[in-house]
N, C-alpha and C positions, 0 to 999 in steps of 0.2 A: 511184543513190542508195538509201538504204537509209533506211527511216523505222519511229518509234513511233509507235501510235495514241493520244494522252491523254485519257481522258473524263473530266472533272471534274463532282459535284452544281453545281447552280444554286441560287440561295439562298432555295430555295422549301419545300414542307413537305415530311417525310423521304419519304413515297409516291411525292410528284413528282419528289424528286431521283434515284431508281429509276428511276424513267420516264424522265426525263430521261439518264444515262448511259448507258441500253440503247439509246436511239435517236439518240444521238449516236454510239455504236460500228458503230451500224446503216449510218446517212447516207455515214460517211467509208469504211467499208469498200465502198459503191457507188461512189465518186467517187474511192476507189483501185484500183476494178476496173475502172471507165470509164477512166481514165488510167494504168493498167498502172502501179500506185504498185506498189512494193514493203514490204510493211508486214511485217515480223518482229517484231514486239509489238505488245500492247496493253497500256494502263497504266490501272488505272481508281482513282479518288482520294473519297474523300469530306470530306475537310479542308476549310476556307475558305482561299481565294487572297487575302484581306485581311491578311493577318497574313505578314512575311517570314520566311522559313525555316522555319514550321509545318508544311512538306507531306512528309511521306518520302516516297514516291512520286515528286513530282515533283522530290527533290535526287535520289534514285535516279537520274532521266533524267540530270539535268545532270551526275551520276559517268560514267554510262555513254556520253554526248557526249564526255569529256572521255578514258574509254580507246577511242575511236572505235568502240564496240559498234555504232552506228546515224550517220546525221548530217542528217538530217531528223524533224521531227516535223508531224504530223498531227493536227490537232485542230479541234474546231467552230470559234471564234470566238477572237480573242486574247484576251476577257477571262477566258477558260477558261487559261489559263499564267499570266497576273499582275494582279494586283488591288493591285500593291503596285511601290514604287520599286527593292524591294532583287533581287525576283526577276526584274524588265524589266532591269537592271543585267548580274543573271548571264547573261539569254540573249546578251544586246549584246557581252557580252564573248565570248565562246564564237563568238558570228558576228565578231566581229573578228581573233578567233583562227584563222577557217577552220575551224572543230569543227563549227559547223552551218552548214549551206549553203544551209538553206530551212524556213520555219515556211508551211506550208498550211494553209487554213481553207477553210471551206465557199466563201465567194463570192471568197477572195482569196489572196494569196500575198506572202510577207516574203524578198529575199534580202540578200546581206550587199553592198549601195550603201546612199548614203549618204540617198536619196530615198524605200527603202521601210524600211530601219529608222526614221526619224525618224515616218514614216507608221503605226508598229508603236508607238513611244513617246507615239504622241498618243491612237490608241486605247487604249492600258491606261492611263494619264495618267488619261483620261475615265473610263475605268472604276474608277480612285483614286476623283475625285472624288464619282462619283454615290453610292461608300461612303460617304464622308466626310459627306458633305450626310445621308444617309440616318441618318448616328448623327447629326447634330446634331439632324436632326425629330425620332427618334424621344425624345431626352432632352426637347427643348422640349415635344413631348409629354405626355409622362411628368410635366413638372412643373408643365405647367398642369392635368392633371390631380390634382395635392398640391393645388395654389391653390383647386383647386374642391373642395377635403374629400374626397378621392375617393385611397385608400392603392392604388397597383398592385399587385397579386399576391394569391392568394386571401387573402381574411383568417381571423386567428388563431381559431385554436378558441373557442367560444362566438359565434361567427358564422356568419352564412352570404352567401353574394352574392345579391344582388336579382336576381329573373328576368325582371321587368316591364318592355319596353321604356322606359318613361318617366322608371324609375329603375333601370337597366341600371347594373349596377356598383356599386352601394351597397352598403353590408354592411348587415347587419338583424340584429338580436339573433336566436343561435338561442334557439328557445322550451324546446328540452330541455338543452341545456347551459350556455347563458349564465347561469341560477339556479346551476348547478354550481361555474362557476365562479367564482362572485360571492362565492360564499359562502369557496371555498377563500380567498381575499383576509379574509377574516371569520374563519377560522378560525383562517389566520395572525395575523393585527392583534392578535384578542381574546382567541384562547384561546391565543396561544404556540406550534400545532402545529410538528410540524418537518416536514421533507419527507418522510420514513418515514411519520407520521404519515397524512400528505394522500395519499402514496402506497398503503396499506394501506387507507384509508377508500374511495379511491376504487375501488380493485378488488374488495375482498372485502366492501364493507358496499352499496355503490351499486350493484356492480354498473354503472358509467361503461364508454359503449361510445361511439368517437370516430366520425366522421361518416361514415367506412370500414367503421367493424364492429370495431376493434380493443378488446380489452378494455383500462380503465382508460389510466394514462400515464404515459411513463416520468422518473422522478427529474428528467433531464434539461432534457423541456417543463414540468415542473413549475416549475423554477427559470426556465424563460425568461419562464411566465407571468405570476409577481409580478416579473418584473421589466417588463414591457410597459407602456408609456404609451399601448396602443390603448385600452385598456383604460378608461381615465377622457377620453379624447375625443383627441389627440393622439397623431400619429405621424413617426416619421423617417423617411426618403428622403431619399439613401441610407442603407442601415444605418452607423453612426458617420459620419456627414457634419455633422453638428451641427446640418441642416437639419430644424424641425422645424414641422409644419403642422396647423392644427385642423380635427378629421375632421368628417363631415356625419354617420358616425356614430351610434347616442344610446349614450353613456356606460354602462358594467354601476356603476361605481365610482364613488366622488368622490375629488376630488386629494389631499384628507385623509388618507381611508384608505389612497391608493396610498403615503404619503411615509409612512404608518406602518408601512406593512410595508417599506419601502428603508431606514426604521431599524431595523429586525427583521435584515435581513440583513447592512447594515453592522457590527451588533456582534456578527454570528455565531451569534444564536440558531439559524438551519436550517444544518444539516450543509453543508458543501463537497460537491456533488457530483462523484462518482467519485476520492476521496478515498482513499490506504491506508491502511486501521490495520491496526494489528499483528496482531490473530491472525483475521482475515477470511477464509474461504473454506478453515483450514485446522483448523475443529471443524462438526460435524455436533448437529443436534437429536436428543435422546436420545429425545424422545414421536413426532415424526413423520419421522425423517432427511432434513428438509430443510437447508439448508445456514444458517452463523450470520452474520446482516452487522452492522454497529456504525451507532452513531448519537452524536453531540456535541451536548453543550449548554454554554452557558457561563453562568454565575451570576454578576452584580456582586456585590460582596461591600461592606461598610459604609464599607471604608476606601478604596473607592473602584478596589480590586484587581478580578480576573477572576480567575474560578475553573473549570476547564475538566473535565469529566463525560465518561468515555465508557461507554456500554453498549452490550452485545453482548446482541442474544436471537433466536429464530428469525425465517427471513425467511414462513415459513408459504407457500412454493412447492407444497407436497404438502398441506396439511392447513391452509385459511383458518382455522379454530378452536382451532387449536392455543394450549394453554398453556402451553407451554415458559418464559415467564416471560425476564424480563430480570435481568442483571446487569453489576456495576460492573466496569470493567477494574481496581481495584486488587486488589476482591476474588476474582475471574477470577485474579492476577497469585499473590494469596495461594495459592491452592488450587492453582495448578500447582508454585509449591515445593515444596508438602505430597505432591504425588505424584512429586517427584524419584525418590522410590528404587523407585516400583513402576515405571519407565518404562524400556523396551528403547530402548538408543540406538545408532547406526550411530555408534560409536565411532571409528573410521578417517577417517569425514568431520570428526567433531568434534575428534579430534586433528589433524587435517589442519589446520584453522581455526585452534587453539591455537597449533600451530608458527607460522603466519605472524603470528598476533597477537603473540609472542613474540618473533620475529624482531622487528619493527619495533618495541618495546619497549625493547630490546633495543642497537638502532640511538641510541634516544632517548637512552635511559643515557652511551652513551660518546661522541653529540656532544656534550649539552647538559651531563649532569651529573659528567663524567669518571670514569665510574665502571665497573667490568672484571668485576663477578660475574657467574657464570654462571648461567642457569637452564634447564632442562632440561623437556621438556614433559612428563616421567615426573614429577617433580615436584605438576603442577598438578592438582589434584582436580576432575576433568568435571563432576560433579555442581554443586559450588561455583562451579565456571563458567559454568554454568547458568545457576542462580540472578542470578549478579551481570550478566548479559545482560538476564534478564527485570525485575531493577529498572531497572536503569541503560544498558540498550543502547540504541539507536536503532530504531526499527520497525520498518525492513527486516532489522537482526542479529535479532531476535527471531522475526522470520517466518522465516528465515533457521534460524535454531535448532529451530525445530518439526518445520522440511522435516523435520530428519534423528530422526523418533519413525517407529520400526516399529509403534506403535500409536496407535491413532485415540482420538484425545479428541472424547467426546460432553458436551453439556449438556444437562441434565434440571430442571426445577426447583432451578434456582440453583445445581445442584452439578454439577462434573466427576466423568466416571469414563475409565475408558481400556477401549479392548477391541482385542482382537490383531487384526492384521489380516494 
């Protein structure tokens, strides 16, 4: 007979599960040299045996069973092959097949009767169960743990975990950031900031370093953290589970101010994070060449309309003092018309675009309005195509239309200019 060696992790921490595979490969290769085993591999796995069909490694075996590569496997203990119904299954089958002829383990051995497979199925069975049991504690755990005000897993910035035996696990207001971020709730509520805002304050005015050493925060956690209900004394677990518990806690916020900045965001005063606009990442700052990002605001209007704002100004990467100054995308929208004709275009791209715009134009005419003229992309004037892009196109045709400038548009104090590049 001809056997694999499998050494599977234990469900221990990653060091021990090292330790563990190295002296599992140790054990069986003595106790195949004491019994003149024949071992032609070793197969070593760090997957979990919980979960069916998770392990390549070990469907690898069961492929190789199945082109008679081997027909024995060698391994520590059965619960090291299945921890689960579907993969006791594949072996059961395979020994019914005559494909494997013998599963070895340290103190025991499985062949294909009907007295040591069933003895095979009660031990991984058992090894099902004691998972199973093992996730139910650890959840019932977990949630007496909510009952007691006590949120699992580090808590959110402007925290820290109690170190104190007696209040092991409590979060404690941290005393350097939790002001910080009190405030950024304040900042929002009362003075309107947007996320740009909070994000520029916090890196270049504060000086805000997280509990790592990382400077400032990104856009991102900014947005998770007005949205956070740890925040004002309550938390969820699981995250979206609906379930929600009052922490032990003390409060940076009160419920007031949180539900004032959740109608801050509901009506869109802070920008969508990681949002596209239109001409983002494809103009440069004319005073420090850092790159330009945009920002949204939206204005109610009398009649009870919404009126929607975007400015583009430096993101001040290179230069926190930079004044490069902001402007509006109409008037941005204005001044790149204005420089239609000083502007080098990859013309071939742009005609390239025409034709297909044209084409499906084209298409439109003779289902919809039965109509047979022809139009020619010689015809169409680039420039003027341009233009009716940059009023009337969609974000992406616009960004789309900039790709194809052989020169760089910079902004300087509210004006464009172009420089060859």
């Amino acid at each position: 007979m001809k056997y694999v060696l499998y050494a599977r992790k234990s469900t221990e921490t990653e060091e021990r599960q090292i330790l563990s595979i190295d002296s599992q490969v140790k054990e069986m290769l003595q106790i195949a040299e004491r019994e003149n085993i024949e071992v032609i591999d070793i197969r070593r796995e760090s997957h979990s045996a919980k979960d069916s069909g998770q392990r390549p490694v070990f469907k690898e075996i069961l492929e190789d069973l199945r082109r008679q590569r081997f027909n024995g496997i060698l391994t520590w203990a059965p619960d090291r092959l299945s921890r689960n119904a579907g993969d006791l299954g594949s072996l059961v089958d395979l020994m019914d097949q005559k494909l494997l002829l013998e599963i070895r383990t340290y103190g025991q051995q499985f062949r294909n009767s009907p007295n040591e497979k069933f003895l095979l199925m009660i031990l991984c069975s058992q090894a099902k169960l004691e998972n199973d049991n093992k996730s139910i504690n650890v959840k019932r755990g977990l949630r007496t743990r909510c009952e007691m005000g006590l949120r699992p897993g580090s808590p959110p910035i402007g925290y820290l975990n109690e170190r104190h035996m007696d209040r092991k696990c409590e979060a404690i207001v941290d005393p350097e950031r939790g002001p910080v971020i009190k405030k950024i709730f304040e900042k929002v509520a009362y003075e309107k900031w947007s996320g740009r805002k909070i994000y520029n304050w916090l890196k270049f005015d504060l000086n805000f370093k997280s509990a790592t050493g990382k400077k400032g925060l990104a856009l991102g956690n900014i947005y998770l953290i007005l949205q956070n209900p740890f925040y004002y004394g309550v938390f969820e677990y699981p995250a979206k589970s609906g379930n929600f518990y009052t922490g032990k806690h003390t409060p940076l916020i009160t419920k007031e101010l949180f539900d004032q900045v959740q109608s801050q965001v509901k009506s869109n005063v802070l920008r969508v994070e990681n949002k596209e606009f239109a001409f983002t990442k494809l103009m440069t700052c004319g005073m420090c060449g850092s790159g330009i990002s945009a920002d949204e605001k939206f204005k109610k209007q009398k009649n009870g309309g919404v009126h929607r704002h975007v400015y583009y100004g430096c993101t001040k990467a290179r230069d926190k003092n930079c004044k490069g100054g902001y402007i509006n995308e109409v008037e941005l929208i204005e001044q790149l018309e204005v420089l239609m004709e000083e502007m080098n275009l990859d013309e071939i791209g742009i005609k390239e675009k025409i034709k297909n715009e044209v084409t499906r134009f084209k298409k439109f005419q003779k289902v919809l309005l039965g109509k047979k003229e022809e139009v020619n992309v010689v015809d169409i004037d680039i420039r003027n195509y341009m233009r009716f892009i940059l009023r009337e196109g969609e974000d992406s045709e616009k960004r789309e239309l900039l790709g194809c400038l052989t020169s760089r548009v910079s902004l300087k104090e509210k004006k464009l200019t172009l420089a060859n590049v």
